[in-house]
C-alpha positions in Angstrom: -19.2 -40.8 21.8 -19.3 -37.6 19.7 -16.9 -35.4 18.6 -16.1 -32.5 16.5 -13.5 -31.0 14.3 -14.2 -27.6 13.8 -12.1 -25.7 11.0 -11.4 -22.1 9.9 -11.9 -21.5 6.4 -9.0 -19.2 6.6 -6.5 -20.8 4.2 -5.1 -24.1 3.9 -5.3 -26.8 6.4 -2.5 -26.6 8.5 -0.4 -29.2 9.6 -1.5 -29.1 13.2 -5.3 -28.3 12.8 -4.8 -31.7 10.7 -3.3 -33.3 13.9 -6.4 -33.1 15.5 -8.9 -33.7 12.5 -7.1 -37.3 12.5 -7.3 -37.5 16.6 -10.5 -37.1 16.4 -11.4 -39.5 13.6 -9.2 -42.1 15.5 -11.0 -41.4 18.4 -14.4 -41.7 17.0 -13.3 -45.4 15.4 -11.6 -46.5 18.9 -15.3 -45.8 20.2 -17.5 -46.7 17.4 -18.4 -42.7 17.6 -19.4 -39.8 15.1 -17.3 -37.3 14.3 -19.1 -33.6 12.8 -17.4 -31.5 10.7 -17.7 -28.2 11.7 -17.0 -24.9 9.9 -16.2 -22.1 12.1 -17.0 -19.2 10.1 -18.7 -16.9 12.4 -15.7 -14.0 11.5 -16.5 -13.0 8.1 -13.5 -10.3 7.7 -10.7 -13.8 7.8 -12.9 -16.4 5.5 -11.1 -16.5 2.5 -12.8 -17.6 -0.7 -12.4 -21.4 -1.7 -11.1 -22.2 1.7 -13.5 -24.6 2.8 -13.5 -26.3 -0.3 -10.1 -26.9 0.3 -10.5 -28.1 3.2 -12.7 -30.7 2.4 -10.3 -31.7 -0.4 -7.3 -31.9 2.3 -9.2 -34.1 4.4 -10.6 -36.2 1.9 -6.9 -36.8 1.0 -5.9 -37.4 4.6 -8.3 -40.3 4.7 -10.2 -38.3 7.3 -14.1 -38.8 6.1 -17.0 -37.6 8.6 -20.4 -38.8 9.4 -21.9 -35.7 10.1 -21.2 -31.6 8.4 -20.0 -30.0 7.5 -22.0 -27.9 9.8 -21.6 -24.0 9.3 -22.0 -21.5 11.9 -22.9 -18.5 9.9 -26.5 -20.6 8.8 -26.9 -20.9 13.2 -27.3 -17.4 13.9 -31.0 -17.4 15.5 -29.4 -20.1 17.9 -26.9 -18.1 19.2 -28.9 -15.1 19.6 -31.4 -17.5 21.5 -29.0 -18.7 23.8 -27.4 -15.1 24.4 -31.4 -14.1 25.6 -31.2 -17.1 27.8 -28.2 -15.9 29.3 -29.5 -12.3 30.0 -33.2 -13.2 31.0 -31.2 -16.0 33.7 -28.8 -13.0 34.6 -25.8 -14.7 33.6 -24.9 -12.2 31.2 -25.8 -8.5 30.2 -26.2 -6.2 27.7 -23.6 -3.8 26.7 -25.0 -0.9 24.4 -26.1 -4.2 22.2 -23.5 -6.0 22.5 -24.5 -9.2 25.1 -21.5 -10.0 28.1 -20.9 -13.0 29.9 -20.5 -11.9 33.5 -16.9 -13.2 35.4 -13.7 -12.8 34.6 -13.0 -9.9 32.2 -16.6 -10.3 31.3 -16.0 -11.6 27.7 -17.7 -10.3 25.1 -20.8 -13.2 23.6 -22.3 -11.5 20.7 -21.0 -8.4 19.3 -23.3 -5.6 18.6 -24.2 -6.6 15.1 -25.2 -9.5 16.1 -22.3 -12.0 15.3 -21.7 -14.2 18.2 -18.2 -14.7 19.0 -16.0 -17.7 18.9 -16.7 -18.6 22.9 -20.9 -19.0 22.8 -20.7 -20.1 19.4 -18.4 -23.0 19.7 -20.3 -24.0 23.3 -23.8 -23.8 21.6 -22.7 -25.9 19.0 -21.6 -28.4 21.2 -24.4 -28.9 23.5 -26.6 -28.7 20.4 -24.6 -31.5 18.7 -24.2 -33.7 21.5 -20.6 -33.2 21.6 -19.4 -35.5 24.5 -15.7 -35.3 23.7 -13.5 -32.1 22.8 -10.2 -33.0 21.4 -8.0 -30.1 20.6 -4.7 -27.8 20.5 -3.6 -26.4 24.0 -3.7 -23.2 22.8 -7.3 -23.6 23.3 -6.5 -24.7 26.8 -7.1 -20.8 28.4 -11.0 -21.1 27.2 -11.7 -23.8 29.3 -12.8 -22.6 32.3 -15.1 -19.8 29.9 -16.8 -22.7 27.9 -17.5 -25.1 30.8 -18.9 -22.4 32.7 -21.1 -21.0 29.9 -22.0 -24.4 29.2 -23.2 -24.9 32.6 -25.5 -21.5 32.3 -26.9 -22.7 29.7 -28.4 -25.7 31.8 -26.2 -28.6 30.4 -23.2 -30.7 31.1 -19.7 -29.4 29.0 -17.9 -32.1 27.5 -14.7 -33.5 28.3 -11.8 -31.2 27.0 -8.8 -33.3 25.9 -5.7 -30.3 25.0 -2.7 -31.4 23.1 0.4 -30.1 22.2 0.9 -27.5 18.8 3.3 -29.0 16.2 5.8 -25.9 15.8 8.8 -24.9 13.5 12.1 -26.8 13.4 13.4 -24.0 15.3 11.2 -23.9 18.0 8.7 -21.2 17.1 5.2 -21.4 15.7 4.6 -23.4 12.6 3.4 -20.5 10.2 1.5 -21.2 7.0 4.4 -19.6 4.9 6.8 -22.4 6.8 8.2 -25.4 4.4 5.7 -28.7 4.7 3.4 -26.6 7.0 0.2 -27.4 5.4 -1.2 -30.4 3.9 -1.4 -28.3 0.6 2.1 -28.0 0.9 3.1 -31.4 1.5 0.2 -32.9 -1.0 2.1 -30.8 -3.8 5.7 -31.7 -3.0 4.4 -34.9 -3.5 4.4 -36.9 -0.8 1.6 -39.6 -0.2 -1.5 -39.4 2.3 -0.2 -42.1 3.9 2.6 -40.7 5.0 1.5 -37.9 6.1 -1.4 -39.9 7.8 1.0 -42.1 9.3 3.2 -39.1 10.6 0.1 -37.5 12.6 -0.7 -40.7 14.4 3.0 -41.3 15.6 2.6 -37.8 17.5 -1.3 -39.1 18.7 -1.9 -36.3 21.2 1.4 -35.2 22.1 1.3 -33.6 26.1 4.1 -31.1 24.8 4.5 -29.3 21.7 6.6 -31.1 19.3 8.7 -29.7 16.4 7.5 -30.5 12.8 10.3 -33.1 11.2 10.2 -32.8 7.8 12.7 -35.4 7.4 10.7 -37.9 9.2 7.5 -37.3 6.9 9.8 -37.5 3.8 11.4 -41.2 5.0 7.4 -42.0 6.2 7.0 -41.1 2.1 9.4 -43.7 0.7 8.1 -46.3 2.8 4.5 -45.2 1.7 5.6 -45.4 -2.0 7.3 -49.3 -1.3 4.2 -50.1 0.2 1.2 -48.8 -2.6 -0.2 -51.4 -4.7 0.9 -51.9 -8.5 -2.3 -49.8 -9.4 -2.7 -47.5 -6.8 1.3 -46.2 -7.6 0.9 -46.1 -11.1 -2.4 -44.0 -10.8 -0.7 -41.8 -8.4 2.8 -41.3 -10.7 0.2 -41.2 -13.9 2.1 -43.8 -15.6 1.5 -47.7 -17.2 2.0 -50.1 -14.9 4.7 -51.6 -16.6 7.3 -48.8 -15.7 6.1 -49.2 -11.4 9.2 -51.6 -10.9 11.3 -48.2 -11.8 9.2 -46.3 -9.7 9.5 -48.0 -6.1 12.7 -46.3 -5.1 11.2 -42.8 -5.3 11.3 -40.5 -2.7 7.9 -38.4 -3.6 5.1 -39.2 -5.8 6.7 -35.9 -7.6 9.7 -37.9 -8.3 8.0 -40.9 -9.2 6.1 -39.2 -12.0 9.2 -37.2 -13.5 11.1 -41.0 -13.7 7.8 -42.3 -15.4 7.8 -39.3 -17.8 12.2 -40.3 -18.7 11.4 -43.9 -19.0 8.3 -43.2 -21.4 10.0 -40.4 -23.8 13.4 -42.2 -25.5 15.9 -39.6 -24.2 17.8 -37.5 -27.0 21.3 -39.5 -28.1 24.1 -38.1 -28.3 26.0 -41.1 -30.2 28.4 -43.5 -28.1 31.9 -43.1 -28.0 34.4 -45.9 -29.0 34.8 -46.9 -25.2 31.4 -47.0 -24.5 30.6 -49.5 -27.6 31.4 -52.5 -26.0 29.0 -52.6 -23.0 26.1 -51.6 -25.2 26.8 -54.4 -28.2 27.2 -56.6 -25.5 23.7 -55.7 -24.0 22.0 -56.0 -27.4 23.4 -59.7 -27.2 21.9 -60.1 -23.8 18.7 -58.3 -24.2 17.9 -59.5 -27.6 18.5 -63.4 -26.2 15.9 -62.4 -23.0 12.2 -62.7 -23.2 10.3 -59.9 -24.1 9.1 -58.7 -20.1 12.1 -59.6 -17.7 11.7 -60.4 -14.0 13.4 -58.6 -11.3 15.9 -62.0 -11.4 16.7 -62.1 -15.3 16.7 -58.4 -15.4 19.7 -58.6 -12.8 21.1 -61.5 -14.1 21.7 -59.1 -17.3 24.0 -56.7 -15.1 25.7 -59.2 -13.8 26.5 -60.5 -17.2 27.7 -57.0 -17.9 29.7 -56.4 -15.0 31.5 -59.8 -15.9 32.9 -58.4 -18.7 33.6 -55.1 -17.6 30.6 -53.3 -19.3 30.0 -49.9 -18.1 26.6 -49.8 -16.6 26.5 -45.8 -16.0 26.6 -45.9 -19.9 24.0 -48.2 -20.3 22.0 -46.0 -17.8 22.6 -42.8 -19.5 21.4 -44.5 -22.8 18.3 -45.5 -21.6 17.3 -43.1 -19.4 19.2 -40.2 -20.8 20.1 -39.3 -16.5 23.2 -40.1 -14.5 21.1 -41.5 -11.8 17.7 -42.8 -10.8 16.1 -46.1 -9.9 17.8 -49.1 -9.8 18.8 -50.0 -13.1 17.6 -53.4 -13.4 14.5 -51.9 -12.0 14.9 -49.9 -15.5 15.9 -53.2 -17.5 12.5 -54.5 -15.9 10.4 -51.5 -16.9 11.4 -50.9 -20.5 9.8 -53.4 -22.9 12.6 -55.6 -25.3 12.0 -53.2 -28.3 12.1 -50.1 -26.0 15.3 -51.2 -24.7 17.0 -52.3 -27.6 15.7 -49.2 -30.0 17.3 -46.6 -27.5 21.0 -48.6 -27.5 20.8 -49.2 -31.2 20.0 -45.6 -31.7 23.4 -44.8 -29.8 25.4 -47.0 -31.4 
């Protein structure tokens, strides 16, 4: 089993073309297959610069390696041109004042005059050259079906099977354009949320029959779970911090998120000096902080709130102090992540 993924470099990956990069990789491992990375970049007027470099990067990300490409079809040109003299010599297509025709319906166009094949012989070349048994891709491609089975079969070999699934569109209903919130994996890489969710989103759709609208909120509940999940070392690569602040950092709902808590919890926020009410609760915490041991436990770090609540402390205080925010992680989480001297420095700094 072979098959193909088969990119523009005309921007960043979108979110759909990335739907059937990880088909197709799924594929190939259900099958003990191949999958080739192919770059369609016969149209040189809509390559943009850097874009298959990006491309790479994106599916590196995406967990979506490839055993054979990336394979580029402006270094294929003498094949195409070979097959379009096939196709006249066998009368299956003609010249057109140099341009070469496929003769049927509306008589598409093969190879332009200059000599740049179009997307139709290209892509079928490529395929039977490859050994491309499987074609997994958007419906929109759906219409070219009939064109590339029956160029295939002028060109003396079997097409492949064609599998055509549904285009991931806007919230609303319409098509999913680049400029669209989460609509590439760019976009969704810098907002921070993790490959795996991402990854994990794509395969819940599989190969949808019907379009389906992109749910953003889905991919961003996919990312908290994803961020639970990561090991110790893999979450505090990915939030560039030590991996004694990752207890703080498993509530976070983006890798973006995570790495602006790591970044509070690391700088001792700017104090502002406690006021007589708020004295108490932080006294009371040196008493119980000094007493713990030096790296607290998830059950010792609670056991200090609960000590505080007991006698009425204020915990949003004790927050503010140490983190110098009004919300975030789970404060024992915090309690857990600062060391002793951390903890008690930024209190005694208030007081």
């Amino acid at each position: 089993m072979r098959v193909r993924f088969a990119p523009s470099p005309t921007g960043s990956l979108h979110l759909g073309g990335a739907l059937t990069a990880v088909a197709n990789r799924d594929f190939a491992d259900e099958q003990h297959g191949v999958l080739v990375l192919r770059i369609d970049d016969t149209d040189a007027s809509r390559n943009e610069e850097g874009s298959e470099a990006g491309i790479l990067r994106d599916l590196d990300w995406l967990g979506v390696p490839f055993e054979e490409g990336p394979v580029r079809q402006s270094e294929r040109s003498d094949l195409y041109r070979a097959a379009a003299d096939r196709l006249v010599e066998s009368g299956a297509a003609y010249d057109d004042e140099g341009a070469v025709r496929f003769r049927g319906e509306h008589d598409p166009t093969l190879l332009r005059a200059d000599g740049s094949p179009t997307y139709h012989l290209a892509s079928v070349v490529d395929d039977i050259d490859l050994g491309i048994t499987h074609v997994i891709r958007g419906k929109d491609h759906l219409p070219n079906e009939a064109l590339h089975r029956g160029l295939a079969e002028a060109l003396g070999a079997d097409a492949p099977e064609y599998l055509h699934h549904g285009l991931i569109l806007s919230p609303d209903g319409g098509k999913l354009s680049k400029r669209s919130e989460g609509a590439t994996v760019a976009d969704l890489r810098a907002e921070g949320i993790p490959a795996a969710a991402v990854r994990g989103y794509l395969r819940e759709l599989a190969l949808p029959r019907s379009d389906v609208r992109l749910d953003l909120g889905r991919v961003r509940r996919l990312a908290v779970e994803a961020i639970a999940a990561m090991p110790d070392e893999e979450l505090a690569a990915a939030a560039e911090a030590p991996l004694t602040l990752v207890p703080a950092l498993r509530g976070s709902r983006t890798l973006a998120e995570a790495r602006q808590t790591a970044r509070s919890l690391e700088r001792a926020p700017e104090s502002s000096g406690a006021t007589e009410d708020e004295r108490p609760t932080l006294e009371r915490f040196l008493e119980l902080r000094g007493g713990a041991p030096e790296e607290l436990d998830p059950a010792q770090a609670k056991a200090i709130l609960r000590e505080l609540k007991a006698v009425g402390g204020d915990l949003r205080t004790l927050r503010r102090v140490l983190t110098g925010a009004e919300r975030g992680p789970e404060l024992w989480a915090v309690l857990a992540a600062l060391s002793r001297d951390e903890a008690l420095s930024r209190v005694t700094a208030a007081l």
